[in-house]
N, C-alpha and C positions, 0 to 999 in steps of 0.2 A: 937872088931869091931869098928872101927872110925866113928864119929859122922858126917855123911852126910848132916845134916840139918845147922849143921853151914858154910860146906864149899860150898852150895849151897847158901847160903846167902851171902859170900864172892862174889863168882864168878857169882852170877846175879846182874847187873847194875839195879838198881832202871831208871826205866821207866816212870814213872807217870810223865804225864802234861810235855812229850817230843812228844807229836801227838799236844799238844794245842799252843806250842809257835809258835808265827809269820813266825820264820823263815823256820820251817815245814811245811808251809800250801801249798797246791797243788797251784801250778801258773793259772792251770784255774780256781779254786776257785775264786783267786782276780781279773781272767780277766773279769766272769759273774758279780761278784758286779760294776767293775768299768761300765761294759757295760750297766746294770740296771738301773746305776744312771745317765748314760748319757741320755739314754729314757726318762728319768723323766725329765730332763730339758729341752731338746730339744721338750718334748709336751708341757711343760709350755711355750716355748720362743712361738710356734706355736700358740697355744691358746692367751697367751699376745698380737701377731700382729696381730691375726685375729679380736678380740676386739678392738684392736685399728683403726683398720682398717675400722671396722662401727659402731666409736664410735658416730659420727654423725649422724648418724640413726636413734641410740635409743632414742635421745635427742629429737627429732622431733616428740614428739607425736601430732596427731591431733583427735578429732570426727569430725562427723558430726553437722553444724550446727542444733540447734532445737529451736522451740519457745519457748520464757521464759519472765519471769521477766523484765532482763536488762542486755544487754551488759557491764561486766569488765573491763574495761582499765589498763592493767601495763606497766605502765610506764619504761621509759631507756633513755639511754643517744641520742640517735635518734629515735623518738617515728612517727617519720611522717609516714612509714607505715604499723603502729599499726591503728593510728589514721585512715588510710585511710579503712583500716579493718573493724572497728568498726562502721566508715558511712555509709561500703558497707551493711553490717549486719541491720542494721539499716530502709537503705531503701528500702532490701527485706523482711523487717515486720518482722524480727527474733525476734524484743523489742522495746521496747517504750519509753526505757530511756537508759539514758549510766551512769554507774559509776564510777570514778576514785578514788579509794583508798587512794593513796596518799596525795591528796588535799582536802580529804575528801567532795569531790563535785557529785553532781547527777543532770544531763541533760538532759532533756527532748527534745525526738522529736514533735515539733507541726505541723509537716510536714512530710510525706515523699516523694518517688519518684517525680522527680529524685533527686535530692536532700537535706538533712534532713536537716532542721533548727532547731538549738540547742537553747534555754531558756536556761541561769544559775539557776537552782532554789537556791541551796546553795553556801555562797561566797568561792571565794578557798582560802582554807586553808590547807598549809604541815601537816603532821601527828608529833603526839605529842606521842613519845614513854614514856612516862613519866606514861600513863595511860594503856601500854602494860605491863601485869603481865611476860609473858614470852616469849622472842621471839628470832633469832637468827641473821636474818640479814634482810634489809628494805623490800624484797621479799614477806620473812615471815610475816611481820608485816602490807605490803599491804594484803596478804590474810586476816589475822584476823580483819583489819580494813571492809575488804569487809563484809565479815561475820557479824560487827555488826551494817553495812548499809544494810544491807540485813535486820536482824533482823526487822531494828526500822522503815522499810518501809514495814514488813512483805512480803517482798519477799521470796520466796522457789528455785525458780529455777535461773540461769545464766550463760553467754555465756564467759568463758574467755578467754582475747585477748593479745597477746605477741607477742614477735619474736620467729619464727619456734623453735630454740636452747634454748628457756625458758622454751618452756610446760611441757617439763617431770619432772622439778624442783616442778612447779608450780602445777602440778597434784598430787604428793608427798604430796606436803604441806597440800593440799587442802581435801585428804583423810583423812587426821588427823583434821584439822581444819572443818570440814566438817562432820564427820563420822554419824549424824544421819540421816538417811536413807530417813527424809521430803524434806533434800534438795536432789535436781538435778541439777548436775553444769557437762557442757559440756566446752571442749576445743579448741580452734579454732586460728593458728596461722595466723601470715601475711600474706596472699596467695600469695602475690606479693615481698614478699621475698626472694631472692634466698637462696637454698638449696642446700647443696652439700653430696652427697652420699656415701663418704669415706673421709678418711682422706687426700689420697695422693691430693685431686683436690681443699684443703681447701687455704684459703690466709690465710696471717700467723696473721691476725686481726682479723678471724674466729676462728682459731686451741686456737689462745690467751683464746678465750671465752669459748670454748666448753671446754678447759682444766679447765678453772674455774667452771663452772656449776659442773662438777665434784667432785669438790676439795668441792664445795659448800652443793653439795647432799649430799655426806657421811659427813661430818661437819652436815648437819640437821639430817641425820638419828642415829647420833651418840650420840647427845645433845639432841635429842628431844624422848628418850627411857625414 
């Protein structure tokens, strides 16, 4: 009787790993992955414009004014209505001095309504980062300065004052620079600033800044872990 077992091992094709090569696989196999992966982008692209779209929004944090200490002043490259902010604040009794970080200066109101008259008590002076252990950019370095104006006049509480597209930087900063829980720092933008509510209504001297505040945040949240 002839041996069956060899001539079935002839006459079967070895099959293994001919279901697994590329060129067998079911065509709707690759049509659901490719159609998966388009889902996935096409919610990314969605989600990416819908953030972009109010990205100026979230940049615009404000409180409510409260009574405190002293009005903050941050400075920028057009500060007139910061400034005008901070006199408004002023002469509805929110504080009784103003301080500018930068120039490491504090001004007192000897006056109020209708309008405050400011005393230099200290000369101005720019900020000397030489004596800043760790900082990231002049922002940062105006908060920490605040903070040890605050200190050496034992103040606890304060009102800070920016342009609308600064605060949310400046509230970041100030949670870490800030974290112990004696102080109370409120934030309060230009009121008489315009703000704009999406992207598409921005000037391109706006989109400029509000792209940098950005670039700027994650730079501090990145370096400052």
């Amino acid at each position: 009787m002839p041996d069956t077992t060899i001539t079935r091992r002839l006459i079967s094709p070895d099959t293994s790993g001919i279901c697994d090569h590329p060129s067998n696989r079911h065509p709707a196999t690759e049509s659901d992955e490719s159609t998966g992966a388009a889902h996935y982008i096409l919610f990314f692209l969605i989600g990416f414009f819908i953030l972009l779209y109010y990205a100026p929004v979230f940049l615009t944090y404000s409180d409510r004014p409260e009574k405190s200490d002293a009005v903050v002043l941050f400075i920028g490259a057009d500060s007139t209505k910061r400034h005008e902010e901070v006199n408004l604040l002023l002469s509805e009794g929110y504080a009784a001095c103003q301080i500018i970080p930068a120039y490491r200066k504090i001004q007192m109101a000897s006056s109020l309504p209708p309008e405050p008259v400011i005393r230099t008590v200290s000369p101005q002076k720019p900020i000397s980062t030489s004596k800043i252990m760790k900082y990231f950019e002049n922002t940062h370095i105006e908060v920490l300065e605040a903070k040890r104006m605050m200190e050496q006049y034992g103040f606890k509480t304060a009102v800070f004052v920016s342009s609308p597209y600064h605060m949310r930087r400046i509230k970041i900063m100030s949670e870490k620079v800030f974290a112990d829980p004696s102080y109370r720092i409120v934030f309060v933008p230009a009121r008489s600033e315009t703000v704009h509510q999406n992207w598409l209504s921005l000037t391109k001297s706006d989109a400029n800044f509000i792209a940098r505040e950005y670039v700027k945040i994650l730079w501090f949240l990145v370096y400052s872990r």
